[in-house]
N, C-alpha and C positions, 0 to 999 in steps of 0.2 A: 544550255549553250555547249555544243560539243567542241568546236573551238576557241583555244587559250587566246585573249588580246589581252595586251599589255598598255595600263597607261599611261604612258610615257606619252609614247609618238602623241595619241589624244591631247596631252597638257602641252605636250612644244606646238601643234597646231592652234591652239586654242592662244597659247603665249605670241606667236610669232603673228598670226593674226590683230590681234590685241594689239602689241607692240607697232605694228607696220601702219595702223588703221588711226592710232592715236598721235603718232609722228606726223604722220601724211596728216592730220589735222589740226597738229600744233605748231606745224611749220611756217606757217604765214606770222606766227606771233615770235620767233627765233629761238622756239623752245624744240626739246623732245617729249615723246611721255613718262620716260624718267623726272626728267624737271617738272614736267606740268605736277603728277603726283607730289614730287618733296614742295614745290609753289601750294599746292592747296594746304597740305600738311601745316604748314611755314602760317599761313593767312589764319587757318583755323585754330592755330594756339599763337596767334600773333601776341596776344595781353601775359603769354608768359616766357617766362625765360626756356632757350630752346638754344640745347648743344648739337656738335657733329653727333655723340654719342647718343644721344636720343633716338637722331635719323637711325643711327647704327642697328641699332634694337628697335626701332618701328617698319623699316622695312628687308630688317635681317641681310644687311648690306655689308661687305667688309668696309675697314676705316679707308682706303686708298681708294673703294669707292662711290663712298659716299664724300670726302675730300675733293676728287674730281668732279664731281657735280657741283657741289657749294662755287669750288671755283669760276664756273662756267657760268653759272646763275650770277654769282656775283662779277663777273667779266662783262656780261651782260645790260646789267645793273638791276637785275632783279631781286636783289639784298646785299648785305653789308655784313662783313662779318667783325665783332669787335671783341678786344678782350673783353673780357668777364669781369666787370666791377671789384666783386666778391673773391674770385680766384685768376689773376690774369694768368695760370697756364692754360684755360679752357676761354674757345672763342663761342660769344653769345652772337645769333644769329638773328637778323634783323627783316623783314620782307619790307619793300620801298614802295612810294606809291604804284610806278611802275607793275610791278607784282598784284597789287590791288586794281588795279585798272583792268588786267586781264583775266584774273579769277573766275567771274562767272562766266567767261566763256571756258577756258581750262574746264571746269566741273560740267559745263552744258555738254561738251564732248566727252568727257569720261562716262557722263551719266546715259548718253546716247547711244555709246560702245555698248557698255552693259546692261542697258535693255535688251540690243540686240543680239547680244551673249543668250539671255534667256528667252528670246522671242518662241512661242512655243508652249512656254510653261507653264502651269497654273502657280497662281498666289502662293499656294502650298507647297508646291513643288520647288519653289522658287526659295523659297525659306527653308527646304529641307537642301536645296540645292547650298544655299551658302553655307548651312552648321557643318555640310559634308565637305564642303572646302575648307573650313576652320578646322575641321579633325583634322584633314590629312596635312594643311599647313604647319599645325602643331606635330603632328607626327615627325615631318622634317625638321624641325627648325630648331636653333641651337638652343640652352637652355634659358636664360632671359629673351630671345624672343619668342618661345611657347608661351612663357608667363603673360607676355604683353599679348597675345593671341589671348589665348584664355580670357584676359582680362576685358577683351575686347567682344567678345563671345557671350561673354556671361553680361555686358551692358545690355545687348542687343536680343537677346533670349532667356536669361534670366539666369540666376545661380545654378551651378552647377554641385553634387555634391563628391562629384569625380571629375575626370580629366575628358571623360572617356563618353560620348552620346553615340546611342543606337537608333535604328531606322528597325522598327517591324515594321512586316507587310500590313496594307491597311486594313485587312481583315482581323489581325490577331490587334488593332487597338493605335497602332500609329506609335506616334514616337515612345520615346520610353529613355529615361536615365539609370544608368546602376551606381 
C-alpha cells in the first residue's frame, strides 16, 4: 500500500453510523443506543447486584456520563435506582418490567446493526474481526476497563497467556499467541 490511511476517520464512520442507525431504531421505544446498550447490560445481569460503577468500567464511560444516562432510563421508568442495602453510599440499580418488555427488540436491532457491520465476511474473518477489535479496544482503554476487556476476550476465545493476540497471514498457519 503506497498510501498512509489512518484509522480514525474509518472508526468515527463506522461509530457515527452505528450510533445514527441504532437511535433512528430505538426511537419509537423512547430510548437511544446508548440506553438500549446499558437496558440489555442492565437485563442480562438483572439477578445480581449492578452499580453506576460497574457501567463505569463496562463501557469505559466517565461517571457524569454514565449518571446521565441512569437518569434518563430511570426518568423514563426503565429502572430504579436504590441505595445499596449493604453500603447506602453506592446506588443498586434495578431494570422494571417496562425494561423487560422491550429487551428483545433492543438486542433484535443491535444484533441486526451488526450483522450488517460484518455483512461480507466469512465466519473466520468475522472472529478475527472482533479479537482485532478487542486488541485495539484494550489498547485504548483505561486500566480496569482493559482488565474487563481482557476478561471478556478470553470468555469468548479462550485464555490468553498474554495481553497481546497476533493475526499471521493464512499461509504462515493463521492465528497465533505470544
Amino acid at each position: 500500500m503506497s498510501a498512509t490511511y489512518h484509522f480514525g476517520p474509518l472508526f468515527r464512520i463506522i461509530t457515527s453510523g452505528f450510533d445514527q442507525s441504532l437511535n433512528k431504531a430505538l426511537s419509537g421505544m423512547g430510548l437511544t443506543g446508548a440506553q438500549g446498550f446499558f437496558l440489555n447490560h442492565l437485563v442480562q445481569h438483572r439477578d445480581e447486584i449492578v452499580h453506576p460503577k460497574d457501567l463505569e468500567q463496562q463501557f469505559d464511560l466517565s461517571h457524569a456520563t454514565v449518571s446521565g444516562i441512569l437518569q434518563r432510563l430511570e426518568t423514563k421508568g426503565f429502572i430504579v435506582c436504590l441505595s445499596d442495602p449493604s453500603d447506602r453510599r453506592h446506588k443498586q440499580i434495578t431494570v422494571t418490567e417496562k425494561a423487560l418488555a422491550c429487551t428483545a427488540k433492543t438486542e433484535a436491532e443491535i444484533a441486526a446493526l451488526e450483522s450488517r457491520l460484518v455483512t461480507g465476511m466469512a465466519q473466520e474473518e468475522q472472529r478475527q474481526f472482533l479479537q482485532l477489535l478487542f486488541q485495539a479496544a484494550s489498547n485504548l482503554a483505561d486500566p480496569k476497563s482493559r482488565d474487563l476487556l481482557l476478561k471478556h476476550q478470553s470468555e469468548l476465545f479462550g485464555t490468553c497467556n498474554s495481553q497481546h493476540i497476533h493475526f499471521e497471514s493464512a499461509q504462515q498457519g493463521g492465528l497465533s499467541r505470544d
